[in-house]
N, C-alpha and C positions, 0 to 999 in steps of 0.2 A: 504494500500500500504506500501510495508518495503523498506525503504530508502536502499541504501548498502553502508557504508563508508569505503574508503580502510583505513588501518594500514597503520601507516607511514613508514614500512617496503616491503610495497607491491607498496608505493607513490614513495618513494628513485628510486625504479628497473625501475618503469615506468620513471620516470626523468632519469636516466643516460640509457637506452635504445634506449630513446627518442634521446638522443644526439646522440647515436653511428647512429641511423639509417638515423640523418638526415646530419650526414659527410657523407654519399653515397648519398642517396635519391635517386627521380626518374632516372633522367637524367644518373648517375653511372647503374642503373639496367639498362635501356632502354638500353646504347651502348654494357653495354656485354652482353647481349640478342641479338642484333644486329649483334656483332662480331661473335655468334655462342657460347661462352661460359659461367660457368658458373662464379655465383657470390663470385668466390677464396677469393679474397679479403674480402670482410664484412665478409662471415663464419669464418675464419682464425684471425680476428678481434673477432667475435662474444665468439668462442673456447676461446681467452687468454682471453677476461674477464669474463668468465666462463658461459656465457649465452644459450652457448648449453645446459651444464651439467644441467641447476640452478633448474631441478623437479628429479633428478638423487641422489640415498642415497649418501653420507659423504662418510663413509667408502669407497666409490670405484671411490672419487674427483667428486661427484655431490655437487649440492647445498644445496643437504640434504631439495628444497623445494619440490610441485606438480606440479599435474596441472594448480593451478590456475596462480603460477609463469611462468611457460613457457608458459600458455596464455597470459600474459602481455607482453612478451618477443616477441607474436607473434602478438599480436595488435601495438604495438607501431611499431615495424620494418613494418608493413604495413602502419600503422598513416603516414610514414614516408616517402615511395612510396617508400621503399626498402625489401620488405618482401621478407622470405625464407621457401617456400612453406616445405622444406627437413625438417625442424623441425619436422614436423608433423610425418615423416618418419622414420626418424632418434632417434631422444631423445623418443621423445612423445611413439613411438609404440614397434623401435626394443628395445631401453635403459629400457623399462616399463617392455617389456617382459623377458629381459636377468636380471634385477634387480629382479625379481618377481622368475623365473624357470629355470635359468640359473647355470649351475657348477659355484664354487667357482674361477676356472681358466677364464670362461667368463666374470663374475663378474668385476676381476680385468682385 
């Protein structure tokens, strides 16, 4: 059996992600689900501290990590009872794809 130990760089993300997702948490998701909208707030939070971008290259203001980073980014926000399903959407598929085969004007 192989143990897995995170870096204390992949421990840092999961502790300050942790934090950001438990200033919403459930109760924040359930009433704007409720209200009909969506989760503005945390994303627009999540964007300035760069945790949309954080598997997105440097060069075009990602975090220059992968996937295993915006996996943490998407464990913990559900850890937290505030996940964003759009990551998956958003960074992970179209950011992967326009980083990957996209014109330099996409790019940026």
């Amino acid at each position: 059996m192989t143990t897995l130990i995170e870096s204390e760089e992949h421990q840092a993300l999961r502790k300050a992600v942790s934090a950001l997702g438990k200033r919403y948490g459930r109760d924040y998701l359930t009433r704007v689900m409720a209200e009909g909208r969506y989760p503005t707030e945390l994303w627009q939070e999540a964007a300035k501290l760069g945790y949309l971008g954080v598997s997105l290259p440097e060069e075009y203001g990602g975090g220059g990590g992968g996937i295993a980073e915006l996996s943490i980014v998407l464990e913990e926000l559900g850890a937290s009872g505030a996940p964003l399903l759009m990551l998956v959407v958003s960074p992970a598929i179209c950011g992967t794809v326009i980083s990957r085969f996209g014109t330099e004007d996409q790019k940026r």
